[in-house]
N, C-alpha and C positions, 0 to 999 in steps of 0.2 A: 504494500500500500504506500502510496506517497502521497502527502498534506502539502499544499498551497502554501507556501509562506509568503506574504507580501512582500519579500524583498523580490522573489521569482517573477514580478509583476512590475516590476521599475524597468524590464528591456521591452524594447520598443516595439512597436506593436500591440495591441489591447487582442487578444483571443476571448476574451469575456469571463477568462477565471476568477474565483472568489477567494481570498484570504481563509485558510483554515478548511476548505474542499477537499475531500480525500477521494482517490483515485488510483484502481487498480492499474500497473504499470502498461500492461499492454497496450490498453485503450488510452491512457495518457500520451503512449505514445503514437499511436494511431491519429491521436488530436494532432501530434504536433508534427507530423510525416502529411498529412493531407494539408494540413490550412497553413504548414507553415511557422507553425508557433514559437515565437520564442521564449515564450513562458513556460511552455510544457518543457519544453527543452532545457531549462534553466532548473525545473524540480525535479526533471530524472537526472541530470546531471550531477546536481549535490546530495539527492537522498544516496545516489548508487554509490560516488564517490565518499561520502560519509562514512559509508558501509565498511569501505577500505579500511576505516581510520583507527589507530587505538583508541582514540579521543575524539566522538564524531560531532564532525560539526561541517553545516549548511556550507558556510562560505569556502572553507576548509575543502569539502566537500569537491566542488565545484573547481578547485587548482586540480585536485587529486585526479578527477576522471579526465581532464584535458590529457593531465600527465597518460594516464592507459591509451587517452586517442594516438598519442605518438607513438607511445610504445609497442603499439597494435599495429600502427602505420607502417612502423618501420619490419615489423614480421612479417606483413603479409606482402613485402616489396612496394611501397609506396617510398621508394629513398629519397625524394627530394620534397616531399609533401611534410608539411607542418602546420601545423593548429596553436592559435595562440589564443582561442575562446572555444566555448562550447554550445555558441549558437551562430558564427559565421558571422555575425554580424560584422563591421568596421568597429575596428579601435581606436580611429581617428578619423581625420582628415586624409589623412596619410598612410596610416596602415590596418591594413585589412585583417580580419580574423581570423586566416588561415590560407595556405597556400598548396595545389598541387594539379597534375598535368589532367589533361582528359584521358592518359592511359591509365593514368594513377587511381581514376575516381574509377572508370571501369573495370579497376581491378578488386577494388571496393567491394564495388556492387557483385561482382561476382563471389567474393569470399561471402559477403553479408549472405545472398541465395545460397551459399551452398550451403552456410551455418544454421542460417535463422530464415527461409524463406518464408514463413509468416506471417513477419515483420512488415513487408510492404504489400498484403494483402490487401489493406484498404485502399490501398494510393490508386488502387486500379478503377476504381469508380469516381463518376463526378459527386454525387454528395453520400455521406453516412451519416448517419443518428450513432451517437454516443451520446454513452449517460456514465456522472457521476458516481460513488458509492452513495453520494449524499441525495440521490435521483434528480439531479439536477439535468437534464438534456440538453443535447448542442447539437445543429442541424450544421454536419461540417459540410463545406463547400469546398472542394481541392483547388488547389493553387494551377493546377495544370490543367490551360483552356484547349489543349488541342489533344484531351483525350479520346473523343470522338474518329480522329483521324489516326489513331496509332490502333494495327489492328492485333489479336491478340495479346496486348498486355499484362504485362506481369509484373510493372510495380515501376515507381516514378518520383522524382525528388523535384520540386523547383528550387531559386533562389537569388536575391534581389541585394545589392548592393551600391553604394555610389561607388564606391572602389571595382570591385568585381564586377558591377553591370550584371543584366539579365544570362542566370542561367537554368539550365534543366538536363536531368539525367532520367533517361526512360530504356527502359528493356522489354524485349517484348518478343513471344514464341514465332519460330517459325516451324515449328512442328518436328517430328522424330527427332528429339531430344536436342535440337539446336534453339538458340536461343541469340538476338543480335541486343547491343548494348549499341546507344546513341549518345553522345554529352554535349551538351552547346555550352561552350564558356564564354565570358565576354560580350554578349549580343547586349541589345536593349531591351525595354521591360517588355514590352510586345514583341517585339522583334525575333525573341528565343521560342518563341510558340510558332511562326510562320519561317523560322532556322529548322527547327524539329517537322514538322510536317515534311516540308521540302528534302532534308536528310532520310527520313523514312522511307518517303516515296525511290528516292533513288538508290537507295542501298535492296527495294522489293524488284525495282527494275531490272538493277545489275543479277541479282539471284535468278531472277528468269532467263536471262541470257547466258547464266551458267558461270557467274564471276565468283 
């Protein structure tokens, strides 16, 4: 179970959580993989990170699991990717939340499916009803407007930065156990939605012609 703390609610963006809300993990993170959250993001980060801790604690918390993101990053071949937050967002004017290539994020996503493919089961719809423990409900709307256009999908991340600009990372079946991975980094807010249709479309072309 993870509790709201009002500090998890001071990063940017409002998701509509409440101080003191409690939330079984999966669906917390289900909230925060569809809509974007960074608030969900911020409470699974310091409850799991806490967990590490001899002495647990929120803020505390929250350096600790960054620290696993790298640690993890650099295991599973992500060598030049680095995380310096735990919601992506910019740190500044000037520097961004974390950094690595679009081989690196597709490498990602691959270990996360082969570990955890449950985890981005919601992503693959445009809205889901989640509910609190506290039966609070949230009609989530996913961040990714060009799910319609990607056909068999299997799960999808956006995300929005002044520093990073519009991106989006979508996977999605092409049947007897193959599977393609897509990553737009860099584009504009809109722009990474009409990136991604247009890469789909041509990576399903090339496969008919046998590339």
């Amino acid at each position: 179970v993870v509790t709201i703390d009002k500090r998890f609610l001071e990063e940017e963006g409002d998701s509509g959580l409440h101080p003191g809300e409690d939330w079984r993990l999966r669906d917390l993170l289900d909230l925060s993989l569809v809509v974007s959250s960074n608030d969900a993001a911020a409470a699974v980060s310091a409850t799991i990170g806490a967990s590490f801790l001899t002495d647990p604690d929120l803020d505390l918390g929250r350096e600790e699991f960054v620290r696993y993101m790298n640690k993890t990053a650099k295991e599973i071949g992500m060598g030049n990717a680095i995380f310096y937050n735990d919601t992506g967002l910019d740190i500044n004017s000037k520097k961004n939340g974390g950094y690595a290539s679009a081989r690196e994020y597709t490498r990602l996503l691959s270990y996360a499916l082969k570990k955890h493919p449950e985890i981005f089961e919601a992503t693959r719809y445009e809205k889901v009803k989640i509910t609190s423990l506290n039966n609070l409900r949230y009609n989530a709307t996913n961040t990714n407007t060009a799910l319609a256009d990607i056909p068999n999908i299997i799960g999808s991340k956006t995300g929005f930065t002044d520093i990073a600009g519009g991106n989006v990372t979508t996977v999605f079946d092409l049947g007897l156990g193959q599977s393609v991975a897509i990553v737009v980094l860099g584009s504009s807010y809109d722009g990474r939605f009409s990136d991604l249709i247009l890469l789909t479309e041509k990576t399903l072309e090339a496969i008919k012609l046998g590339y």
